[in-house]
C-alpha positions in Angstrom: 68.6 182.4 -188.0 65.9 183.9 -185.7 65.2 182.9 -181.9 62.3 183.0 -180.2 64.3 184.0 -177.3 67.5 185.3 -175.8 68.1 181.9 -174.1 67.2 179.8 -177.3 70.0 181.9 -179.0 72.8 181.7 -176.3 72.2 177.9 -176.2 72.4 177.5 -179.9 75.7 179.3 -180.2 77.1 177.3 -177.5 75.7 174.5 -179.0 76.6 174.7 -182.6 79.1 178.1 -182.7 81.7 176.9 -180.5 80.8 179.3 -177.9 82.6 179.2 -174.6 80.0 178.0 -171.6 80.5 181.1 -169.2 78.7 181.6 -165.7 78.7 185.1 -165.8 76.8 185.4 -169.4 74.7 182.2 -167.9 73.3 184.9 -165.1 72.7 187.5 -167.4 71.0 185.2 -170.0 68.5 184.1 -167.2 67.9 187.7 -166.7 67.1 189.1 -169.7 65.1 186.0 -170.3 63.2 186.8 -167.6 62.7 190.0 -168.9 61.6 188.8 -172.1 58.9 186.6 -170.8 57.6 189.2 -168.6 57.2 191.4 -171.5 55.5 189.0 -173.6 53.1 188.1 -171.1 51.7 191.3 -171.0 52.7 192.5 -167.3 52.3 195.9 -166.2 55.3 196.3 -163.9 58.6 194.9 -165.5 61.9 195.3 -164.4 64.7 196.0 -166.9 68.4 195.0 -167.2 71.7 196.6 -166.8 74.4 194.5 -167.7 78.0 195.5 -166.9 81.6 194.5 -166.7 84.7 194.4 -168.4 85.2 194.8 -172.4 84.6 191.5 -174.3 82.6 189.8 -172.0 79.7 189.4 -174.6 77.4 191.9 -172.5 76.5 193.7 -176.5 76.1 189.9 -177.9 73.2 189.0 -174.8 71.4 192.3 -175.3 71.5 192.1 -179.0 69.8 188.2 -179.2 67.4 189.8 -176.3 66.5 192.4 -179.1 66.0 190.6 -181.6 64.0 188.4 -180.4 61.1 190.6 -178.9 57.9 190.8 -180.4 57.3 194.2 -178.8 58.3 197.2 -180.1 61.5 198.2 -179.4 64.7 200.7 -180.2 68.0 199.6 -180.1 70.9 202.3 -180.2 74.7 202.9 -178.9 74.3 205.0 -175.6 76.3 207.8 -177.8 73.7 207.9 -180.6 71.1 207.9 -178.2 72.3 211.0 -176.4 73.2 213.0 -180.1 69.3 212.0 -180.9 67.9 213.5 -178.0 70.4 216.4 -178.1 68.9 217.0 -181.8 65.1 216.5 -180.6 65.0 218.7 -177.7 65.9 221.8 -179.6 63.3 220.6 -181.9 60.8 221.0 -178.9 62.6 224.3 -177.6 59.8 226.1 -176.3 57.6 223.4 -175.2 57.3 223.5 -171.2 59.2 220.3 -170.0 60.9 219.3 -173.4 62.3 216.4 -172.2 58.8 214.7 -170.3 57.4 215.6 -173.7 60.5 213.2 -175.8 60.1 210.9 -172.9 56.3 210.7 -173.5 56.8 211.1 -177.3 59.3 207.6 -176.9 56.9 205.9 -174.5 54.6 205.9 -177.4 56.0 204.4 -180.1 58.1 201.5 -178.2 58.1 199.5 -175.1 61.9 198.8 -174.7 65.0 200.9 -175.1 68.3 198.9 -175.5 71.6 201.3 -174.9 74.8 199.4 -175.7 78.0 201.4 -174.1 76.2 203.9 -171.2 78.4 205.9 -170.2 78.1 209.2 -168.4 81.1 212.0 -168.9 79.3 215.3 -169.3 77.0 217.4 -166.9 75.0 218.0 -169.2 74.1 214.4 -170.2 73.9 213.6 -166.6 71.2 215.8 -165.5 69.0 215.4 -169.1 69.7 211.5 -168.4 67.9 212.2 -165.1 64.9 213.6 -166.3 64.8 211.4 -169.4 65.1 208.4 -167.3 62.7 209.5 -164.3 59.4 210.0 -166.9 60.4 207.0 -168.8 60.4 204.9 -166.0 56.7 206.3 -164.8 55.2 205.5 -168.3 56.3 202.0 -167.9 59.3 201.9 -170.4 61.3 198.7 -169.9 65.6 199.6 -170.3 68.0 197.2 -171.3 72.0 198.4 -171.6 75.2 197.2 -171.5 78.0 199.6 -169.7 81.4 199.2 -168.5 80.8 200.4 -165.3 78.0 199.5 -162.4 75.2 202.1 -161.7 77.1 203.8 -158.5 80.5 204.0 -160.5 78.6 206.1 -163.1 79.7 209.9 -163.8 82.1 209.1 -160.7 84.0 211.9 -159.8 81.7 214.1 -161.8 81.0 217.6 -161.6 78.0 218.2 -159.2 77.7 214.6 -159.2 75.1 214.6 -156.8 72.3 216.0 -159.4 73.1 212.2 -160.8 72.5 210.4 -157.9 68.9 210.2 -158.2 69.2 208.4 -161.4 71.7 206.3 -159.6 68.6 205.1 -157.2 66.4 205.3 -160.2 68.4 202.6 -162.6 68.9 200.2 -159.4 65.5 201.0 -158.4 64.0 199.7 -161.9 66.7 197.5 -163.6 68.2 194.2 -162.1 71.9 195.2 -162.2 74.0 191.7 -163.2 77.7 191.8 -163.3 79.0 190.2 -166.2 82.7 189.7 -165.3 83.6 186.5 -166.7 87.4 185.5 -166.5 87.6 185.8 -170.4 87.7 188.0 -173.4 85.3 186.5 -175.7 86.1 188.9 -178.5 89.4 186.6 -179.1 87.1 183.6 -180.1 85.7 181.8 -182.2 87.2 182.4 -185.4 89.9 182.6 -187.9 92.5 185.8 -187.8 92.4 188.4 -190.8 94.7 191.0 -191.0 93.4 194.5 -190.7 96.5 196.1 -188.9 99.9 196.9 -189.9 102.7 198.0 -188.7 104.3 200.5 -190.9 108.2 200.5 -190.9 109.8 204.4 -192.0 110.7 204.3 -195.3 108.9 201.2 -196.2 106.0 201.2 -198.6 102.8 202.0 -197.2 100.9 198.5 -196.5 97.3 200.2 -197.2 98.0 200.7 -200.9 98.0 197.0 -202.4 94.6 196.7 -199.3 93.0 199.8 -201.4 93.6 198.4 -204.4 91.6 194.8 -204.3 89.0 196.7 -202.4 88.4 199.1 -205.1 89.4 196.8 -207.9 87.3 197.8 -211.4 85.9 200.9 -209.0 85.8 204.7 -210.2 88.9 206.5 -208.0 89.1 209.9 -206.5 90.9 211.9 -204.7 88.3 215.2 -204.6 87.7 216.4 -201.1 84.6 214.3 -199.8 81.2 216.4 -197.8 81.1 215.0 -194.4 78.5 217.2 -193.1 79.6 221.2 -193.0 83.7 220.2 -193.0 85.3 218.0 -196.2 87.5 215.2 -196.0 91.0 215.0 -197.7 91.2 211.2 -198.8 94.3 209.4 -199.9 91.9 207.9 -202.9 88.6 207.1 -202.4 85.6 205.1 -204.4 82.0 204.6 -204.1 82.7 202.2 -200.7 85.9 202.6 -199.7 87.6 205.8 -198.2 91.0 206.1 -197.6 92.0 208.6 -195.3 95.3 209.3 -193.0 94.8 210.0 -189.4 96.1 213.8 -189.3 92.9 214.6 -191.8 90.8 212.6 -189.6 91.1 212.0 -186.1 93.1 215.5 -185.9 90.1 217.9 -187.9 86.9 219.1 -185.7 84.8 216.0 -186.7 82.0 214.6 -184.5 80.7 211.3 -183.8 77.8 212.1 -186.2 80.3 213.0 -188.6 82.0 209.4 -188.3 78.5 207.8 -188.5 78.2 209.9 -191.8 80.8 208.2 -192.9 80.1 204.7 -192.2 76.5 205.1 -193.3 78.2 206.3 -196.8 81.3 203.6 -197.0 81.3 200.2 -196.7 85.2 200.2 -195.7 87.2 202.5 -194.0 91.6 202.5 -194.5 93.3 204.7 -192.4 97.0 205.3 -192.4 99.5 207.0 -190.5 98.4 206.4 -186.9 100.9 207.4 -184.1 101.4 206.3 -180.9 98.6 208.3 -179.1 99.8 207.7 -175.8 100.4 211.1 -173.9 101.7 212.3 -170.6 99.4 213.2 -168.0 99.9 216.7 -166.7 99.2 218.2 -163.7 95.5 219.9 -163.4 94.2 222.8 -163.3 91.5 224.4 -160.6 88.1 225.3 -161.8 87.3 228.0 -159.0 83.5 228.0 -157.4 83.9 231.6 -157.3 82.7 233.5 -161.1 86.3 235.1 -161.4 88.4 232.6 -159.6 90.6 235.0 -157.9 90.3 233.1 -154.8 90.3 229.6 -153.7 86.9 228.2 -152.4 87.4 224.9 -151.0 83.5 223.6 -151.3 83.5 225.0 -155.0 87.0 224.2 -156.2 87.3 220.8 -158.3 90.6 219.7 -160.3 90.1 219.4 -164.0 92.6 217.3 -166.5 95.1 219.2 -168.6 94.1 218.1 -172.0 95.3 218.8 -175.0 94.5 218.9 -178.8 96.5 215.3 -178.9 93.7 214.3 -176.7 91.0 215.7 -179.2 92.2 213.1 -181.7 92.6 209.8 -179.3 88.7 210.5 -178.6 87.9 211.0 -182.2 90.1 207.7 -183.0 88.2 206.1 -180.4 84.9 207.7 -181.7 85.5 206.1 -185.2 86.4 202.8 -183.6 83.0 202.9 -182.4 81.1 203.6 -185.1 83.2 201.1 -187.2 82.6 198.3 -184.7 79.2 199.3 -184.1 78.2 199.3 -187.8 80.3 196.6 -188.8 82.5 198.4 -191.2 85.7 196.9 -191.4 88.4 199.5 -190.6 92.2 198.8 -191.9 95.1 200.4 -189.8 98.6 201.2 -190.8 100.7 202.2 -187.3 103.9 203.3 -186.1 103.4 201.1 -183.0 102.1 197.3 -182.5 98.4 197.1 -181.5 98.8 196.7 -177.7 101.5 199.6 -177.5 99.1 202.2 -179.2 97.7 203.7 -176.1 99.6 203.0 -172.6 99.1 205.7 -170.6 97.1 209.1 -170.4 93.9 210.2 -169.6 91.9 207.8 -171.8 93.4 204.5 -170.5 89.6 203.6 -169.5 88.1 203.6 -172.3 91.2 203.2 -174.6 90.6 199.6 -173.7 87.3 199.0 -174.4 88.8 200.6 -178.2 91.9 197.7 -178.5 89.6 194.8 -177.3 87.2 195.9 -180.6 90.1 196.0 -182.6 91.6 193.0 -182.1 88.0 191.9 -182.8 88.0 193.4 -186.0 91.6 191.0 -186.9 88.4 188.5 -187.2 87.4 187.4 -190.1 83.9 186.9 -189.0 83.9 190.7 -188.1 81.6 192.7 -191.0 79.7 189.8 -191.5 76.0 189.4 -191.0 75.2 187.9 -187.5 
């Protein structure tokens, strides 16, 4: 069913989805309604939206019925796409003067509003092209809409050379009305009926993905052949024409991307994987990234502590990468564990946005998840 507007959408689910009435989504609704008017009646100035607060607050569900109900055009994208997009587009235009005014006026052109679900700022280099992306969009009169987990002045916090961000800091407040959407509950846990996608695997017990594979892929061609993802190959368990089976050792712990994972859940229609650990991991002390070229000596205004990762953090953020794209795309994604749900990540460096990755899978234990909205 279509809606002529984001308000006219929210009131129907409340009204006929068992939707929960929620203050916080009521501000935001007003909001991008608001927005959506002013669009529609043609006004030059507009402001946009930024809508933030904790996972499961419905911040992806508001922007989503504000998108589809516009009339304008418009481009809709996870923040993370996005970024790999203009990443991709840029070299494209390498020797152009200002590549990134010339994407910015190149996007100006074919749409009026941008929708980012999930910004998030972790990388210098995003930072300061998010700068410059932002500052010309702004001037041709591009409308924003995005959901983050954070507020404007909490973005890239901590960064390095974090003030070459603050401009866009001023920029986003300057531009987009910023609404908290912090309601008390997690609407991800309602409505709807439970449907088992996660498993806890006990040693030496058969592995719970097996009999899941097989009414998934029943009267389906099998393989097992290594599958192209790009320049690498992926080792399945079995595999068929929409299903892949794959263990998380040959997938979260290989040099895959994010484009790699959206690869795969533009190919399969369901994705198994088995043999998930507890990805928890100690945090270590830091190490000193030295403002001085050789870092023989300590420079207090150029010193800044960096995390001691490791390659057991590479595969948390690819795990959480394919949760993404899963969720995002609406691909179911089965789990078999060696630890309950809530006890897969509890501490580490990726606590923040480990949660945002357990509140989408316990979403995905719906049985309305991976079907049309």
């Amino acid at each position: 069913m279509t809606f002529d507007s984001p308000l006219s959408a929210w009131q129907h689910a409340i009204e006929h989805h068992g939707f929960v009435q929620d203050e916080a989504q009521e501000l935001a609704i007003m909001a991008l309604e608001q927005c959506h008017k002013a669009l529609h009646e043609g006004r030059k100035s507009i402001k946009g939206v930024y809508l933030w607060g904790p996972v499961g607050r419905g911040k992806t569900w508001l922007m989503d019925r504000f998108y589809d109900s516009l009339k304008v055009p418009a481009r809709r994208q996870h923040f993370h796409h996005f970024m790999a997009w203009v990443h991709q587009r840029s070299f494209q235009l390498t020797g152009t003067a200002d590549p990134l005014q010339a994407l910015a006026r190149e996007l100006s052109a074919e749409v009026r509003v941008l929708c980012f679900d999930e910004l998030f700022v972790s990388d210098i280099g995003d930072a300061i092209i998010l700068g410059r992306l932002f500052q010309v969009m702004f001037e041709q009169g591009m409308v924003v809409v995005s959901t983050s987990n954070l507020p404007p002045e909490e973005l890239y916090a901590n960064g390095h050379n974090r003030e070459r961000f603050l401009p866009t800091i001023t920029a986003i407040k300057q531009h987009m009305q910023v609404v908290p959407v912090n309601g008390w509950q997690d609407h991800r846990q309602h409505p709807g009926q439970l449907q088992q996608r996660y498993w806890l695997r006990d040693p030496g017990q058969p592995e719970p993905l097996s009999d899941i594979f097989d009414q998934l892929t029943a009267g389906q061609r099998l393989s097992h052949e290594p599958i192209a993802v790009g320049h690498r190959q992926v080792e399945p368990v079995q595999a068929s024409d929409t299903v892949l089976w794959s263990r998380y050792p040959d997938l979260c712990e290989q040099p895959f991307s994010a484009l790699d994972f959206m690869a795969l859940c533009d190919r399969f229609n369901v994705i198994l994987l088995s043999d998930v650990p507890c990805l928890s991991g100690e945090q270590r002390e830091g190490r000193i990234a030295r403002g001085t070229e050789d870092g023989v000596e300590r420079v207090v205004a150029g010193d800044r502590e960096l995390p001691q990762l490791s390659v057991h953090d590479d595969g948390v953020r690819r795990f959480i990468a394919l949760v993404d794209e899963c969720y995002d795309r609406k691909v179911p994604l089965y789990l078999s564990a060696q630890v309950p749900m809530d006890q897969l990540y509890t501490e580490g460096y990726l606590q923040f946005p480990f949660r945002r990755t357990l509140s989408r899978l316990q979403e995905m234990q719906m049985q309305r998840f991976g079907q049309p909205a």
